[in-house]
C-alpha positions in Angstrom: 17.9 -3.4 -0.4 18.2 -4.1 -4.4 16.4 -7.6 -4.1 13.4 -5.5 -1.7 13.2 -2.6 -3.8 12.8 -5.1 -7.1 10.2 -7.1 -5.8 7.8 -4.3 -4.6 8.9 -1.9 -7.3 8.3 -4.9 -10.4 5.7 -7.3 -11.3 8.5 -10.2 -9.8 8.0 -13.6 -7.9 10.8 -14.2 -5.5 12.1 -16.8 -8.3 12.4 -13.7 -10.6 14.2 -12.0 -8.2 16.9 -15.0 -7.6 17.4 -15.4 -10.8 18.0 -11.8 -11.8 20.7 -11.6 -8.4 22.2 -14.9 -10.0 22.7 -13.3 -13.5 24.7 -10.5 -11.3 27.0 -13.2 -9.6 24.9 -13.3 -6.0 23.7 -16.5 -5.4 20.4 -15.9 -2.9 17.6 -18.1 -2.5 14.4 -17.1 -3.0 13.3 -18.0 0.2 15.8 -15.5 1.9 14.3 -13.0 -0.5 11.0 -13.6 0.8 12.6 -13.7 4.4 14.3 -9.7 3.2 11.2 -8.2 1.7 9.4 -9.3 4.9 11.6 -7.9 7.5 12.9 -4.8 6.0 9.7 -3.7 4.0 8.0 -2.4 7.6 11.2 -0.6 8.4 11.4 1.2 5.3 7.9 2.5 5.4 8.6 3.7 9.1 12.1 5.1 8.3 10.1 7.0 5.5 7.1 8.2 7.8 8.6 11.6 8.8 9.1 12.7 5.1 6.1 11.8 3.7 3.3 14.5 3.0 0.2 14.9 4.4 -2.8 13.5 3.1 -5.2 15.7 1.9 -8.8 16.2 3.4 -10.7 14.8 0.9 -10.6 10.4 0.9 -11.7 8.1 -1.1 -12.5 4.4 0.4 -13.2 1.0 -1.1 -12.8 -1.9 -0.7 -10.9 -5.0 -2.8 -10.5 -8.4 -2.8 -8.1 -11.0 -3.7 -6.8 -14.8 -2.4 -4.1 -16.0 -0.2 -3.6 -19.8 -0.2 -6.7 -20.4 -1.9 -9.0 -18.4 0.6 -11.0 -15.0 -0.2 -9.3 -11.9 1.6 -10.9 -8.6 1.6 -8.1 -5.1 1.0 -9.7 -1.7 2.6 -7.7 1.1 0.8 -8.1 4.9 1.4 -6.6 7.4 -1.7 -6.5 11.2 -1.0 -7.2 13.7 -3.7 -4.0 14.0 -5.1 -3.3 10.1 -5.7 -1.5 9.4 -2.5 -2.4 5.7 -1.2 -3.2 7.1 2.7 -3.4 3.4 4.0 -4.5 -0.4 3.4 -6.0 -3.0 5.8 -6.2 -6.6 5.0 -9.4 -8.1 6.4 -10.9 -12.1 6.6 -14.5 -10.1 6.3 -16.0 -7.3 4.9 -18.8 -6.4 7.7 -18.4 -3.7 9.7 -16.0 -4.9 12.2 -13.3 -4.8 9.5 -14.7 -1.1 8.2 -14.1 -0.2 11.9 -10.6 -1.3 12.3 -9.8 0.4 9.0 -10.7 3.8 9.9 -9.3 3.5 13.6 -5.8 2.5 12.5 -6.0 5.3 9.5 -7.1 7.9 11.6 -4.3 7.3 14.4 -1.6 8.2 11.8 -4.0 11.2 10.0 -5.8 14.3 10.9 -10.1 13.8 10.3 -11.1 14.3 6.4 -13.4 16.6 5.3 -15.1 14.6 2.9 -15.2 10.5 2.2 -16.2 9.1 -0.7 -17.2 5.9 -1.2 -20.1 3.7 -2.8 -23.1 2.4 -1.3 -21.4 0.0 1.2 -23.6 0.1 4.4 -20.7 -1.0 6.7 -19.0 1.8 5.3 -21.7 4.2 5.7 -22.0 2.9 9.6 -18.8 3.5 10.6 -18.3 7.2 9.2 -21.3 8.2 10.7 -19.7 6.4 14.1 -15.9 7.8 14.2 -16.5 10.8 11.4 -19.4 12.4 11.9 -18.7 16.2 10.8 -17.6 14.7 7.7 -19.2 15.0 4.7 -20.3 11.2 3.2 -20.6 11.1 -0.4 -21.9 8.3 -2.4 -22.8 10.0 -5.4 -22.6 8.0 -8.7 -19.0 7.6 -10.2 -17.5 9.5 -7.4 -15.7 6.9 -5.6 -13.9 6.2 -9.4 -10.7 7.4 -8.4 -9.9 4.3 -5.8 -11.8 1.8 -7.8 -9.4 2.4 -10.6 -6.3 2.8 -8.8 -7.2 -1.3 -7.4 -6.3 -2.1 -11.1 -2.5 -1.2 -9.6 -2.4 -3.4 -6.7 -4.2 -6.4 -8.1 -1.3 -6.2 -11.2 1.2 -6.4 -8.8 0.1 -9.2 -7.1 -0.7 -11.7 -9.5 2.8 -13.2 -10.5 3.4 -13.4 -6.2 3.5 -16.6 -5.0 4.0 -16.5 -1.2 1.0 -14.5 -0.1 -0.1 -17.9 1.8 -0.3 -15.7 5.5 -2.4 -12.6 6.0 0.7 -11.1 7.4 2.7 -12.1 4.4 0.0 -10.1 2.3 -0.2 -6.9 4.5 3.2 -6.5 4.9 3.4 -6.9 0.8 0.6 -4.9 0.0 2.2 -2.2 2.4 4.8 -2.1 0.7 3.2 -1.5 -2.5 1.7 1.4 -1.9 4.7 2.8 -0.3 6.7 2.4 -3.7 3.3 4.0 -5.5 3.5 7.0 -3.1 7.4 7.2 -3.8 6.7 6.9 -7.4 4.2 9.7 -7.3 6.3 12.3 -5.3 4.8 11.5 -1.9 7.7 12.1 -0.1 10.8 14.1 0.2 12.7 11.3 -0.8 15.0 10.7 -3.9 14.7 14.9 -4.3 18.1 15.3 -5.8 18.0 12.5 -8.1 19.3 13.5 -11.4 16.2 11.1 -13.5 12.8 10.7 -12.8 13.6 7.0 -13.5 16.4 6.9 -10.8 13.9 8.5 -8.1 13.2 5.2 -6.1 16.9 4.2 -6.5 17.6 7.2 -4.6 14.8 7.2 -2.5 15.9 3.8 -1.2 19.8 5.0 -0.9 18.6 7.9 1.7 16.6 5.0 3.7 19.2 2.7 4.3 21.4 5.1 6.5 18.2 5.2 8.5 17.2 1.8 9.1 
């Protein structure tokens, strides 16, 4: 659980990570790492499900972009008001296939929005008007700033990784990631009694291992 919550909490590669366990007397390689932060990361995030708030009815929705093994991958995220990452899809194409899946797998897990921001992107546009259409669209100038920005976040975190080379790899990572941001922001009743701000996660991760 310390090697998993140092990778997706700090800007580490897996090396990083073996080395720092090494300087702590635990020899690990840093393919057993990678091996860790891919089995237990899902099973975290669902052992936290139940204490997590609900998302707010206002989203924001955008759309990023990064590489895995050399390849352009598209990253739909949805942010709620408040800051709370409300979920991330990792897509070969931005059309509106991948628009659809995003929404259909977000709203499984959360009750309709009243309001979804996002730019100009018809795809986008198609597929609220599809599976949301009492919500209110809005495209306005600036609006959709708050998710653009919070991308800056993500694409920090991933640029000293170097095993995204599977799209599985990279949604299970990027999953992760915005689990840890949600901890970090108070997103869940998790780490409540910790007696620092700074030992929050640390505490946070302590309460998920009886569960998983």
């Amino acid at each position: 659980m310390l090697a998993v919550r140092w990778y997706l909490r700090y800007g580490l590669s897996y090396r990083d990570v073996e080395e720092l366990l090494y300087e702590r007397g635990i020899e690990v390689d840093h393919v057993t790492i990678y091996r860790w932060v891919q089995r237990f990361t899902p099973l975290l995030i669902d052992a936290a499900r139940p204490r997590r708030h609900a998302v707010s009815n206002r989203w924001f929705v955008d759309e990023t972009y990064f590489k895995i093994a050399g390849t352009w991958r598209y990253v739909y995220r949805a942010v709620d008001q408040h800051g709370q990452v409300i979920d991330v899809f990792v897509s070969k194409r931005r059309n509106i296939p991948a628009a659809r899946a995003f929404f259909k797998t977000t709203l499984l897990a959360n009750d309709e929005p009243v309001e979804v921001v996002t730019d100009l992107a018809q795809a986008l546009e198609t597929v609220i008007e599809e599976q949301l259409p009492k919500a209110f669209h809005n495209t306005g100038q600036y609006a959709n700033n708050r998710v653009e920005c919070d991308h800056g976040r993500l694409k920090s975190r991933l640029r000293p990784m170097r095993g995204l080379k599977t799209d599985r790899t990279a949604s299970i990572v990027i999953s992760g990631h915005a689990f840890i941001q949600n901890l970090r922001r108070g997103h869940y009743e998790l780490g409540t009694d910790a007696t620092n701000q700074h030992l929050k996660i640390t505490a946070a991760f302590a309460e998920l291992v009886d569960l998983i």
